[in-house]
N, C-alpha and C positions, 0 to 999 in steps of 0.2 A: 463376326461383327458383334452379335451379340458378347462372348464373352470379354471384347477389346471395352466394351462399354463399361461390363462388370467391375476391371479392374480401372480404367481409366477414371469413372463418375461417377456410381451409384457408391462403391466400395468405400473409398476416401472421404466423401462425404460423411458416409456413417460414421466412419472411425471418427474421421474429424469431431461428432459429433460425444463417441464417448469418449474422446480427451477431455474436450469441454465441462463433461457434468463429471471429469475426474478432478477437477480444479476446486479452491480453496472457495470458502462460502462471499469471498467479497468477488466473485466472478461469476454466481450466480444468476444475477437479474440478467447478465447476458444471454444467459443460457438461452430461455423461448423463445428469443430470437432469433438467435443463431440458427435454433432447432428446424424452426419453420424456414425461416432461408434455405438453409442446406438442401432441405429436402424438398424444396419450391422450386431449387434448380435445379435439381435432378430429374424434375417430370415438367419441367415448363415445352408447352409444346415446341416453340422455337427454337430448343436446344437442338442440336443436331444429334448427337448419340442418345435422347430422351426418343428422339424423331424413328430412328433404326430401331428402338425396340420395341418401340408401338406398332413399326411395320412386321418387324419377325415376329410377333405374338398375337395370339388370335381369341382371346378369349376374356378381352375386357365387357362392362357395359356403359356404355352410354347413358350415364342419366337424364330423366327430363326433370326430375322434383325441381321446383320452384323457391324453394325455402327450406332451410335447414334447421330441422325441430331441437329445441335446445332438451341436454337429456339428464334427469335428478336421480342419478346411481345410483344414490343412497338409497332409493324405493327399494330396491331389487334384492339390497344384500338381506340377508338374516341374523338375525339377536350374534351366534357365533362369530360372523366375518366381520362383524361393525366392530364386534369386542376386538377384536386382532390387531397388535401394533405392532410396528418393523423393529426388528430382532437390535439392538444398538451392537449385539456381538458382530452378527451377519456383515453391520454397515462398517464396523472396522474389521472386518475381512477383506473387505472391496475396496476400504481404502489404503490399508499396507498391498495389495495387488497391482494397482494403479498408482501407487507413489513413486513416486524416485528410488533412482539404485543406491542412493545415501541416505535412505529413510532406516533408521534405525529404529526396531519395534520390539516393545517388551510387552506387546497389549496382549496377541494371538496366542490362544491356548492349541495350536497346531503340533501336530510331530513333526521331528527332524529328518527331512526326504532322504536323508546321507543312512539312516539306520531303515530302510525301505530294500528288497531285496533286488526289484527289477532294476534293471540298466537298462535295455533300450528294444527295442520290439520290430518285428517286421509284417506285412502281412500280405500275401502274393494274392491276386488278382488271375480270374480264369484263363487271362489272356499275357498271361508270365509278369506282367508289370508286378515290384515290388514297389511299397509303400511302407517306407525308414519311417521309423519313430524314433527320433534321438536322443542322449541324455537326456541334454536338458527339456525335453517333449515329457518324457518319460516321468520326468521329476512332478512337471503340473499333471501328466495324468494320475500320479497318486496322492495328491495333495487335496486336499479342501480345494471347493472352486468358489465362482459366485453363484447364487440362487437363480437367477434369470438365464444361466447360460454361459458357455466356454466362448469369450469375446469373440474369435474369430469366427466361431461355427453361427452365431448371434450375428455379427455380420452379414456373413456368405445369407444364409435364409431371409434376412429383412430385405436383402436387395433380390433375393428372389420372389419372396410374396409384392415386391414393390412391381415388380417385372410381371411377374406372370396376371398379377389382382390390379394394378395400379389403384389401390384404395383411396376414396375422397378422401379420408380423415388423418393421410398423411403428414403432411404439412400442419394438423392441427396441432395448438398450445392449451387444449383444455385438456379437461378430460377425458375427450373423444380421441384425441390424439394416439394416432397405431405403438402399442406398444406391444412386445412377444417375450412369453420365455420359451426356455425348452425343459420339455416336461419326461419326464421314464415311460416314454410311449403315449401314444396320443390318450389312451382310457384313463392315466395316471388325471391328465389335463382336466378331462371330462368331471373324473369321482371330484377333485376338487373345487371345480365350476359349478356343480352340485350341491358340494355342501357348503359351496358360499351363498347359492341364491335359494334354496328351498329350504323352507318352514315344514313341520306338520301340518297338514290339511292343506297346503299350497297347491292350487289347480296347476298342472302342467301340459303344457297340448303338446301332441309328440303322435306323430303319422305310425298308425299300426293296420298289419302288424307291425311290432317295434322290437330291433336289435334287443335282443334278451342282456346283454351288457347294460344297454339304458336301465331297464326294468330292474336286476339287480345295482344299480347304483341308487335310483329314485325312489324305491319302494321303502327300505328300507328307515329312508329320511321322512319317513311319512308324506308323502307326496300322492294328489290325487289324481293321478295320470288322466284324462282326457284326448281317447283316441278321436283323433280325423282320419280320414279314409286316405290308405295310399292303393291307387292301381296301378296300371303298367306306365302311367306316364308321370308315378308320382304321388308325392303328397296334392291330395284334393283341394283347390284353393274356396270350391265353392261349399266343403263341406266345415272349410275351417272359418266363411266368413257364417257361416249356418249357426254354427256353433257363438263365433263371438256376440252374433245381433243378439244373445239373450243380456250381453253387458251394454250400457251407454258408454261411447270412448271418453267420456269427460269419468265415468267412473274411475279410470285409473288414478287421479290426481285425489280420490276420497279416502280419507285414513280409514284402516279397513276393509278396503271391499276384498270381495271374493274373488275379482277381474283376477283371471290369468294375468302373469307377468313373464313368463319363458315359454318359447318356442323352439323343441328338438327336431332337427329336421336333418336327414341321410341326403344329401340331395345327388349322390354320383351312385352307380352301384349298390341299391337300397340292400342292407344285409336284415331280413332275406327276400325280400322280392325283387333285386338285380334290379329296379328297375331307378330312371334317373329322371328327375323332373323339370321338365321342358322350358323353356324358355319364357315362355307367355306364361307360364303357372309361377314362376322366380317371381317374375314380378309382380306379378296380384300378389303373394306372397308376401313380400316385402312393404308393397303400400298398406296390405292391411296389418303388419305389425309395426307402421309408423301408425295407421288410424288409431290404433289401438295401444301403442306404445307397448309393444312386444320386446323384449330381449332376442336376440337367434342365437341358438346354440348351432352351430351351423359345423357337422359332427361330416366330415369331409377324406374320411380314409380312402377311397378308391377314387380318388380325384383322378388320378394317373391312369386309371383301370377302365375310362372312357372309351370305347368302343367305338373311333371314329376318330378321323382327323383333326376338327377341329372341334375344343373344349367347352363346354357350356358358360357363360360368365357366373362364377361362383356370389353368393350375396354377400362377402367382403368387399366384391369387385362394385357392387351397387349400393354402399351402404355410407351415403351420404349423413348419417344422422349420430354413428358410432354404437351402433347397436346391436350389430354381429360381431360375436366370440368364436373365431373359426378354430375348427382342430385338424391336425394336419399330421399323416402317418409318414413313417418311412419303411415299415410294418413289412407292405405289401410286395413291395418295388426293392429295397435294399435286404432288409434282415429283420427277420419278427422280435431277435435276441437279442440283439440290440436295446432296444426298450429307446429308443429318442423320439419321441414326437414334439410336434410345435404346438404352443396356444398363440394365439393374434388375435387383438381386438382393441376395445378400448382401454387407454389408459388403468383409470378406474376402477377399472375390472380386473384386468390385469393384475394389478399389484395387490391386489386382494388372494388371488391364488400365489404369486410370490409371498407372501406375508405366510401364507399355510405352509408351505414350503420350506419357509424358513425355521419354521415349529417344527415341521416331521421331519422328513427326508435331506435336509438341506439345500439338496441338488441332486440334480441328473450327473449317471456316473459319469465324470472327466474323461476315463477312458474309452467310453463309448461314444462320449461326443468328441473327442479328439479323433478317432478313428471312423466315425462320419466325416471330420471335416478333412479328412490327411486324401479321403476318397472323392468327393466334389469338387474340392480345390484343383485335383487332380483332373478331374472329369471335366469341368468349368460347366457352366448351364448351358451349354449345346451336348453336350458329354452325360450330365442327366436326362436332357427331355428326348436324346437318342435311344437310351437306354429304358426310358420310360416306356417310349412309343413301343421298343421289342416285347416288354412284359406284357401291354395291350396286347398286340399281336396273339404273344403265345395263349392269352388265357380265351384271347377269343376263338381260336382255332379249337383248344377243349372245350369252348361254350357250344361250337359248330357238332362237335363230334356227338354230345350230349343231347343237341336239339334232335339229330339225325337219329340216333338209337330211339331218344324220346316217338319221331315219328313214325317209325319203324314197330315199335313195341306196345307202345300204349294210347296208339289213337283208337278215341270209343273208353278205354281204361280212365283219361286222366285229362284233364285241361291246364295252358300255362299259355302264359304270355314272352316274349322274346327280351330277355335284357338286355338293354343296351350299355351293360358295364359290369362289373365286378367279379365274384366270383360263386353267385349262386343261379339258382333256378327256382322259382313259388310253383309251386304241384297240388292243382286240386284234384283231389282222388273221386272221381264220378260215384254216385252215388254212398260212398263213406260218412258215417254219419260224425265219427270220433279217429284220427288215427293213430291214436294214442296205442292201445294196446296192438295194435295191427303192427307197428313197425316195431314198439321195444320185447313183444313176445313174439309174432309168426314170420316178421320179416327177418328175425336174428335166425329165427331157423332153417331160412334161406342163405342165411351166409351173407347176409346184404344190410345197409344200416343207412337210416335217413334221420334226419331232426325232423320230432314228431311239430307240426304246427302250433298245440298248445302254449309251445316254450316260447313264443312271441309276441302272445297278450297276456296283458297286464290281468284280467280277470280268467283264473284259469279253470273256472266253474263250467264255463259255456265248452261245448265239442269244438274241435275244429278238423274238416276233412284236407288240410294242406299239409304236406311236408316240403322241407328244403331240401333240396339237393346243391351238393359242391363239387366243383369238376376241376378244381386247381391242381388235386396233388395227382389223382387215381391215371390211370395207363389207359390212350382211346380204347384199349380191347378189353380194360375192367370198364369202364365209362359203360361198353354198352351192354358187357354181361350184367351190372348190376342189373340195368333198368330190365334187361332180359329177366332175372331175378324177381323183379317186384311184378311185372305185368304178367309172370306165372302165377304167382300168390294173388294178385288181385284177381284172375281168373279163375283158381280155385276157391275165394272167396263167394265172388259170384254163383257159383254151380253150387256149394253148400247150402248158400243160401236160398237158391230157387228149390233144390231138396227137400226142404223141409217147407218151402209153401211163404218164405218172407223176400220180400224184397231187400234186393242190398242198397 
């Protein structure tokens, strides 16, 4: 049902939609009409096929907000993004693409796909299915694309994040209005989300420990990271409204202030504490970066990696205001090689990373986004959230295997809480005061390797007795020789140390 709907409503409508802004400048003023229609029936509840997918899908939110806070983008960018203006070559790329078969173009400084050596590709599938890439297939995947995305793969994902998020800012004609590219991997997204909205000295609040990818993208840009506390259920809502009460919310509107303006949040599978943040924490979350007028960078890789049935509602799904940037892997689930991830958010935003894009990189490779989409199209979104739900499965049965050795080996040795997703585990080593040297010199001589804890704050002055453990790739019988490995070493740590008279 779900995928009849795909092709029937959500699909067509889109497309409808890039014909439209493919059209001449005096069919413009139609366009934010059209726009917001389109997609007004595609989710109006009384549609019937709108009706079937809100029944087959479990993981929207409900909002109650009252009023929809009008949002000044402009605050948010830096000196760099503001300077950034759309490429006029990029824009006649996209439009000799979208032109007519009798558009004759002498503009594009492109090569001739005829002097190109590949002819046409195939690529089999575990379960013997081949997947034809044909001439003409072949020709756009080595050709220049558009900067936002290979139109169909652009398609196929907006009706999916439509489906799975139904996003309030759908339908919008401002700047809040959902718009996506597809980026060379979700981190590609990220680095350039970054260095659109961070200054030197820019406070940035971000739940640590924090993914060591954040930390090398932020630090860099001179950014003054601002940890709030995540534990097993997440980033802390009451330790980030702790933090804001030293600003007044009317501060955000003063040229100026030091008020944080972004908020980096893991909310599925935190890398590295596995852990996902609950329901009731989403949304204090949320109200307080409408109180506050927060940005969300809402960094959503293990979205799929959910540990359960049914899906947490992601803060795209609650973001009446257009104020979540969500990033979206296929990393985990499909191919790390690949390199496609999705950005979704506001307009605004959006096209500020599009405009970077069109400076560096151009685009995400054709060929890799052609061969995402030659596999989903394939698959139709019952065909991925099937495929999805087995990757949960598998990793959580290595999660199982891992906890069991863990209990087995190092109760008394270490403390950790249960993740309910992704693909780590947080490991306080009992009594450790630093395990820094412990894991890169005496555990290697174990034959055994963990990520020491330090590499997840931002100040790497202070000890930290946690490491992460990964249980994605290792065999249940390494799984539990490791941990066998380390709870000999932390035992012969201990006895050394009572030896000589110190506590460990």
């Amino acid at each position: 049902m779900i995928r009849k709907v795909l092709k029937s409503c959500i699909l067509p409508a889109i497309s409808c939609m890039h014909l439209f802004t493919s059209m001449k400048s005096k069919y413009l003023t139609f366009i934010p009409w059209f726009t917001g229609r389109a997609m007004s029936l595609v989710c109006q509840p009384h549609a019937p096929h709108a009706m079937s997918i809100r029944a087959g899908l479990h993981c929207r939110y409900a909002s109650t907000a009252n009023t929809i806070m009008d949002m000044d983008y402009q605050r948010y960018f830096n000196e760099v993004s503001n300077s950034r203006k759309p490429s006029p070559i990029r824009k006649l790329a996209e439009l000799l693409m979208t032109g007519p078969p009798t558009l004759i173009s002498l503009a594009a400084g492109t090569p001739n796909v005829d002097m190109f050596p590949f002819e046409k590709s195939s690529i089999t599938l575990k379960n013997g299915t081949e997947l034809i890439m044909t001439p003409e297939e072949m020709k756009k995947a080595q050709q220049y694309g558009v900067t936002s995305g290979f139109s169909d793969l652009r398609d196929w994902l907006m009706a999916l994040q439509v489906s799975m998020h139904n996003p309030p800012t759908q339908s919008r004609t401002d700047g809040s209005k959902l718009e996506m590219v597809i980026t060379a991997g979700s981190q590609h997204g990220l680095c350039m989300a970054c260095e659109a909205l961070i200054s030197r000295g820019d406070k940035v609040l971000a739940g640590v420990p924090l993914y060591s990818g954040a930390i090398a993208m932020m630090e860099p840009l001179g950014a003054d990271i601002i940890p709030v506390n995540v534990d097993g259920d997440g980033l802390n809502p009451d330790h980030l409204e702790q933090i804001l009460s030293r600003w007044d919310p009317e501060d955000a509107k003063k040229e100026g202030s030091d008020k944080p303006r972004v908020l980096y949040v893991v909310p599925n599978g935190d890398n590295p504490t596995g852990s996902c943040v609950t329901l009731d924490r989403r949304k204090r979350i949320y109200e307080l970066a409408r109180k506050y007028d927060l940005l969300i960078m809402e960094d959503d890789a293990y979205y799929f990696l959910q540990f359960g049935k049914e899906k947490s509602p992601s803060f795209l799904s609650m973001d009446e205001d257009g104020r979540v940037l969500r990033f979206d892997s296929f990393a985990k689930i499909i191919s790390a090689g690949l390199r496609v991830g999705v950005c979704t958010g506001p307009q605004a935003v959006v096209t500020r990373i599009i405009m970077h894009m069109q400076a560096s990189v151009l685009h995400t490779s054709v060929l890799s986004q052609l061969t995402l989409y030659k596999l989903l199209n394939h698959w139709g979104i019952d065909g991925l959230l099937n495929h999805a739900e087995k990757v949960a499965a598998f990793y959580q049965q290595k999660r199982d295997v891992l906890l069991a050795a863990m209990d087995k080996h190092l109760t008394g040795l270490a403390k950790w809480n249960v993740p309910n997703g992704g693909m780590f585990i947080w490991i306080e080593l009992t009594g450790v005061e630093d395990s820094y040297e412990l894991i890169t010199k005496k555990a290697m001589e174990k034959e055994v390797l963990f990520v020491p804890g330090i590499a997840f704050y931002p100040d790497k002055t202070k000890p930290s007795p946690f490491i992460r453990a990964c249980y994605s790739v290792c065999s249940d019988e390494n799984l539990e020789e490791g941990i066998q490995r380390l709870a000999e070493l932390l035992k012969e740590e201990q006895k050394n140390k009572q030896n000589i008279g110190i506590s460990i």
